[in-house]
N, C-alpha and C positions, 0 to 999 in steps of 0.2 A: 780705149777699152770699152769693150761691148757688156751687157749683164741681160741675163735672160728673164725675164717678165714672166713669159709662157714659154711651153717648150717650142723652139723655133720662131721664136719673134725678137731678135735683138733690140735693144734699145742702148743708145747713148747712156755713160753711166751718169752725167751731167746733162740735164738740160740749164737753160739760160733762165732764172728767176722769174721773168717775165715771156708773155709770149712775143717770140720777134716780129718787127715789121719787116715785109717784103714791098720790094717797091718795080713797078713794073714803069713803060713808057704813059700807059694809059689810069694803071690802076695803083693801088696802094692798097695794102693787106694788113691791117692793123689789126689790135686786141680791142672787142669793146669797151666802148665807155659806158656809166650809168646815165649820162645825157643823150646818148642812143637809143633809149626804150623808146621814145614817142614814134621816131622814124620805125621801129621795129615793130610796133605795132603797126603801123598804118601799111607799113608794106607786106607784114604777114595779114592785116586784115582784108588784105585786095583780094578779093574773089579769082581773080585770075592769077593770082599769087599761090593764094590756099588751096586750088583744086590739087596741085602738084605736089604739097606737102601730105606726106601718109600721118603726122603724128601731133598736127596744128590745125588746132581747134576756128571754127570761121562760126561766129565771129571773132575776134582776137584781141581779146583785154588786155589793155595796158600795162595792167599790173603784172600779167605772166612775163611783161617782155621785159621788164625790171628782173623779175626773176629769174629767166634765162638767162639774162649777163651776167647774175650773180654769181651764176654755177661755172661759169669760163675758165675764174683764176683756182679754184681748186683742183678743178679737171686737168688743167696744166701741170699744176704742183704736185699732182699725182701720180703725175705719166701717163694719162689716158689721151692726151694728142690735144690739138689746138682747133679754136674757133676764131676765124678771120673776118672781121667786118670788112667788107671789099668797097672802097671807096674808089670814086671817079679822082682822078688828079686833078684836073683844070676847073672844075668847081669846088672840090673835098666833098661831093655830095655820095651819102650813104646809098648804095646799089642794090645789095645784098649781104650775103653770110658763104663761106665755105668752111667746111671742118675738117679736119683728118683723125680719123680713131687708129689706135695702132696698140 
């Protein structure tokens, strides 16, 4: 069963509580954790990270990256789409982020 959010945007009438992991050969798409801010800081504070972000601030306080995981699990429970922490498999090392808005 579909339910409409906006006009012409279905959505699932159920999503999953949490957001799911997807698991690829190389990678692994998890929900963040609050032990991920440090990495999330240091990799949105890489100069060569931050020129390609339009809405993150360089330098990149630690404290907002606490903040931004914060916001994950309600975004989800809302319906507004998931935030993926994209880990490497064969180390478990944090990579990146992908999101999907819907």
């Amino acid at each position: 069963v579909l339910v409409d959010r906006a006009p012409g945007v279905p959505l699932p009438a159920r999503l999953p509580p949490t957001i799911p992991t997807l698991t690829t050969a190389r990678l692994r798409l998890r929900g963040f954790a609050a032990l991920d801010a440090d990495t999330v800081a240091t990799l949105a504070g890489d100069l060569e990270v931050s020129r390609f972000l339009l809405q993150v601030p360089h330098p990149y306080p630690r404290e907002l990256a606490g903040t931004w995981i914060a916001t994950h699990g309600e975004a989800w429970s809302q319906g507004r789409g998931p935030t993926w922490a994209i880990e490497r498999r064969r180390d478990r090392a944090l990579v990146g982020s992908v999101s999907l808005t819907w």
